[in-house]
C-alpha positions in Angstrom: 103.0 76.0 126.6 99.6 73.9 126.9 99.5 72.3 123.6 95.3 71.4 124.0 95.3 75.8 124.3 92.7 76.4 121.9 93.1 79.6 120.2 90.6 82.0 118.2 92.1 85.4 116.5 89.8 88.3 115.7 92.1 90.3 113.9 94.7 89.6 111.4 97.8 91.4 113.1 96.9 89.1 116.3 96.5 86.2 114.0 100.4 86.7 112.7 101.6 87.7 116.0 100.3 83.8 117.3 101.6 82.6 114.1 105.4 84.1 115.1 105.0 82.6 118.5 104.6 79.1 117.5 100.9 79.0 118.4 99.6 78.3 113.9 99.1 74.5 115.4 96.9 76.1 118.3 94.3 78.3 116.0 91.1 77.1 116.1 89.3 80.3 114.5 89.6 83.4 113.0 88.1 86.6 111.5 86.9 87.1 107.8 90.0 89.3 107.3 92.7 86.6 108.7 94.7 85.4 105.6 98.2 85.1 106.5 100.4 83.1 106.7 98.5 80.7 104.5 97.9 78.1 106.8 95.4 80.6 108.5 93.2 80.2 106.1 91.9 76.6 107.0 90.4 77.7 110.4 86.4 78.4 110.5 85.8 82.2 110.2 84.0 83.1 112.9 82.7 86.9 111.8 81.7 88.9 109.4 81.2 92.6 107.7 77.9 94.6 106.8 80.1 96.6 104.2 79.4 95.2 100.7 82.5 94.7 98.4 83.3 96.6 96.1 82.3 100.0 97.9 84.9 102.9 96.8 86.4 104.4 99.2 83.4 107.2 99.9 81.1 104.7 99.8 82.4 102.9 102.4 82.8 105.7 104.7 78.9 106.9 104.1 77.8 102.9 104.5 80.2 103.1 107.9 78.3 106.3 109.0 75.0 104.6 108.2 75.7 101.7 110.1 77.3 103.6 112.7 74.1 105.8 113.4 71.9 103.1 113.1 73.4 101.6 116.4 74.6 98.8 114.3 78.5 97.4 114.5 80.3 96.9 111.3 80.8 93.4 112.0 79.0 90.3 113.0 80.1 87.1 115.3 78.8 83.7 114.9 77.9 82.8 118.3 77.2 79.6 118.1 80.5 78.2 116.0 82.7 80.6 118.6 80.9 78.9 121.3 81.2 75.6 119.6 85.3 75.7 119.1 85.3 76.3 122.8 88.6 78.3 122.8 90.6 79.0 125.3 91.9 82.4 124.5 90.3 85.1 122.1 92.5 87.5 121.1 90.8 91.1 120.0 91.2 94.4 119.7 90.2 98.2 121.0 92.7 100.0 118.6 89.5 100.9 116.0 85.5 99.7 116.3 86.2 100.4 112.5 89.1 98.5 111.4 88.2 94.5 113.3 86.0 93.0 115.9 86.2 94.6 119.6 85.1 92.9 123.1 81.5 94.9 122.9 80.9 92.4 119.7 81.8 89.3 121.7 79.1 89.9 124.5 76.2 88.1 122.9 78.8 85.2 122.6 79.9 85.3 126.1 76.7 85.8 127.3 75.4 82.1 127.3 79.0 80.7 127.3 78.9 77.4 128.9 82.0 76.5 131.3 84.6 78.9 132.1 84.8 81.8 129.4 87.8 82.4 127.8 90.3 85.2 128.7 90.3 87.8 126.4 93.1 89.7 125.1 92.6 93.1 123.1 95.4 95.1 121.7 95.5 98.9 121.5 98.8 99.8 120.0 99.2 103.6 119.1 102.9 103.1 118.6 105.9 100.4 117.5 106.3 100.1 121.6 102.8 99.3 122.1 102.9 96.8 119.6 105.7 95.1 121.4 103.5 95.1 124.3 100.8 93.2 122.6 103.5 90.3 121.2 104.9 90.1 125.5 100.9 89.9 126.3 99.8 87.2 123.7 103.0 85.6 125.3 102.5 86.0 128.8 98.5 84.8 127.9 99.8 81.5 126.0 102.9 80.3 127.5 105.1 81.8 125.1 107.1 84.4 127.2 110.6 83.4 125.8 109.5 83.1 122.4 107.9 86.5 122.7 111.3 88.2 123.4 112.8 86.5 121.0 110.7 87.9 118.7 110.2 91.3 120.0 114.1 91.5 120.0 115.1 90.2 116.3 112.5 92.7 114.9 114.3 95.4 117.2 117.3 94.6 115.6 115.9 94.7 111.6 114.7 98.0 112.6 118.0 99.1 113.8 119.8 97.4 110.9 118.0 99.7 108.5 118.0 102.4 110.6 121.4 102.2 110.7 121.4 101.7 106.6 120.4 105.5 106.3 123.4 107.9 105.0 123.3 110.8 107.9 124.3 113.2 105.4 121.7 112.8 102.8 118.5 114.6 103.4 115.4 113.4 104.2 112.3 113.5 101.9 109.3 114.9 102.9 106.3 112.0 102.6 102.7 112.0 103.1 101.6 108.9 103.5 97.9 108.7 102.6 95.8 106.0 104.6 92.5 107.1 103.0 91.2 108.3 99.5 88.2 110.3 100.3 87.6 111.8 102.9 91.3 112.2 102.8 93.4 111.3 105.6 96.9 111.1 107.2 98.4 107.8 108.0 99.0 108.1 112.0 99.9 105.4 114.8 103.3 103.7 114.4 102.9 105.1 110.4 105.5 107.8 110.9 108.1 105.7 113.4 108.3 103.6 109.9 109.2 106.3 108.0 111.5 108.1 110.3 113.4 104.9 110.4 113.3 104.2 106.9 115.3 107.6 106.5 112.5 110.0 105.3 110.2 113.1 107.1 106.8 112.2 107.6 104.1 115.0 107.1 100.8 115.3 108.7 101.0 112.9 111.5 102.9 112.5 114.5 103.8 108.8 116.3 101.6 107.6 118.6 98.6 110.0 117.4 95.4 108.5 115.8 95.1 108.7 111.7 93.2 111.9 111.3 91.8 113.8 108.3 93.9 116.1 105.8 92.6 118.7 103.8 93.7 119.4 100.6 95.1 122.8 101.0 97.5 121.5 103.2 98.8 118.7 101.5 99.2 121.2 98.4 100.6 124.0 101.0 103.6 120.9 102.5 104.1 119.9 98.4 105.6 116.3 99.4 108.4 114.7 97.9 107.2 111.9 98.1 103.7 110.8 98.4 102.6 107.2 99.5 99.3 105.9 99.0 98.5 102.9 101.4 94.5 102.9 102.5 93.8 100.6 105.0 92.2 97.0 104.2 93.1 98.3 100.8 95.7 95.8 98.5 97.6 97.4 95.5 94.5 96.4 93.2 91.8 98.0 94.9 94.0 101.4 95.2 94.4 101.6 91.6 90.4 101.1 91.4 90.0 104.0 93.7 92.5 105.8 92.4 90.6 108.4 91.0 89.0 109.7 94.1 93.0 111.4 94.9 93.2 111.9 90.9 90.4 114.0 90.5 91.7 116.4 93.1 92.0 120.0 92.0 95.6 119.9 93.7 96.5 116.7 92.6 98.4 117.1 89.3 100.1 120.3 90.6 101.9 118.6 93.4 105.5 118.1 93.0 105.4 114.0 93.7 103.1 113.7 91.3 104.8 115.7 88.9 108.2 114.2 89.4 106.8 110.6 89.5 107.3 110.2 93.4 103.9 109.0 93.8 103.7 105.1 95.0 101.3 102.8 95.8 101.9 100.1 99.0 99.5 97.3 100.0 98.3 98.9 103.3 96.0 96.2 103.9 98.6 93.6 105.0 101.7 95.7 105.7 101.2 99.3 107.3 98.0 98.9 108.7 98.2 95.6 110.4 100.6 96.3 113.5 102.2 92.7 113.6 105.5 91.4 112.9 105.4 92.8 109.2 105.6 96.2 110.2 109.3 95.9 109.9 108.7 94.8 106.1 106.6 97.7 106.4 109.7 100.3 107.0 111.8 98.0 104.4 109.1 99.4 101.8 109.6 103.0 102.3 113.1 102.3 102.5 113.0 100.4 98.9 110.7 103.6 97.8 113.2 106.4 99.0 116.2 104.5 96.9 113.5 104.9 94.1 113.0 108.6 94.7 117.0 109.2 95.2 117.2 107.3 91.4 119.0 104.5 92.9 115.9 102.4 91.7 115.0 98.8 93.6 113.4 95.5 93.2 109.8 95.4 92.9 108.7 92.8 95.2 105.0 93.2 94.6 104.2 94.9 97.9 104.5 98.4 96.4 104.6 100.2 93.0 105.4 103.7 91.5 102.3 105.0 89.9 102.6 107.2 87.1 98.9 107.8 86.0 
């Protein structure tokens, strides 16, 4: 690997994949949203968000649809401090124009780039293979081929490991795992791989297919057993501020998770919705919430919590 690369990371997933690789030394910049591992933190931000703070979770999708049909993005780039740190690789994304920063917000910034641009890499992963796909590109792009395997294969084997952890003979619970308040919608992507492997059913959403949106007279009609709330960009804080949106459902209190106490909050903002190297911690927490459902209980480490109203 060069060690003068010079490395800029649009989105926070990207930003812990270069991290894994042994490329922390090489950031030079970063998104608003890119706060982890720590260190991350001390690199210039180089975007950031028309969305206010604050916003509940209708609000944000009304301001999204305003800025959406005004022709706007959701995000801005500071051209000149990108242009400035010169890097040598940009790493993006084309997953979701909502979620991060994609290559149609970077061409003001590589319009009047002086030299040779940089190479872009965007990742698009739909599923836990296409995520491995993006760790073997930002190694093939970077030098770090054999650190990439590495990588891809220890989190192959956690995966297996708790896969593996799963009595056959027990059954499975049902879980709906809830990736937005209101509208309400269906945790997709690699969402349900996590599950299956963490020994549970998921509802509503099938791997590899795009988050969509759930109406409430199905999620009554399937009756979880389980019901996991995890919103994306959302940490365990700002769920229970939103909480209400889900609360104030006319089906809410009559569903049998909510009435047995299955109902659990995770922090989808830097676990299930960043499709990185935590995604394996990721299928650990549904594993550590089934034991809770079966009674078994488990340690609380913070990233998750049963809610009981």
């Amino acid at each position: 690997m060069d060690r003068d690369l010079k490395l800029v990371s649009l989105l926070p997933s990207a930003t812990e994949i270069a991290v894994a690789l042994g490329l922390g030394d090489n950031l030079v910049g970063r998104s608003h949203e890119c706060d982890f591992p720590a260190p991350v933190k001390s690199a210039p931000i180089c975007t950031s968000t028309r969305l206010e703070k604050g916003l509940r979770s209708i609000e944000i999708d009304q301001r999204v649809q305003e800025i959406v049909t005004q022709g706007l993005s959701l995000y801005e780039v500071d051209a000149p401090l990108l242009r400035g740190l010169s890097p040598d690789i940009i790493l993006t994304q084309t997953q979701c124009a909502v979620c991060a920063v994609t290559p149609d917000d970077l061409t003001d910034a590589l319009a009047n780039w002086m030299g040779d641009p940089p190479k872009l890499i965007s990742t698009a992963p739909d599923t836990l293979h296409d995520v491995w796909g993006d760790i073997r590109a930002v190694g093939a792009a970077s030098g770090r081929e054999r650190e990439a395997s590495r990588l891809i294969r220890d989190l192959k084997n956690r995966l297996a490991v708790l896969s593996r952890s799963v009595p056959a003979e027990t059954p499975r619970p049902r879980i709906a795992a809830i990736e937005w308040f209101d509208p309400l919608m269906a945790a997709g992507n690699w969402v349900p791989e996590l599950i299956s492997i963490a020994g549970g059913e998921s509802l509503f959403a099938t791997p590899g297919e795009h988050s969509d949106f759930l109406a409430w007279d199905d999620l009554a009609a399937a009756d979880p057993d389980i019901v996991i709330l995890m919103p994306c960009g959302y940490q365990i804080p700002q769920s229970l501020a939103d909480i209400e949106a889900v609360e104030g459902a006319a089906h809410w209190a009559n569903l049998r998770a909510v009435k047995a106490g299955h109902v659990y909050i995770a922090d989808g903002h830097h676990f299930f919705n960043r499709p990185g190297p935590r995604l394996v911690e990721s299928a650990e927490i549904v594993a550590a919430i089934i034991e809770d459902w079966r009674g078994a209980g488990h340690p609380n480490p913070g990233h998750w919590m049963r809610y009981s109203g």
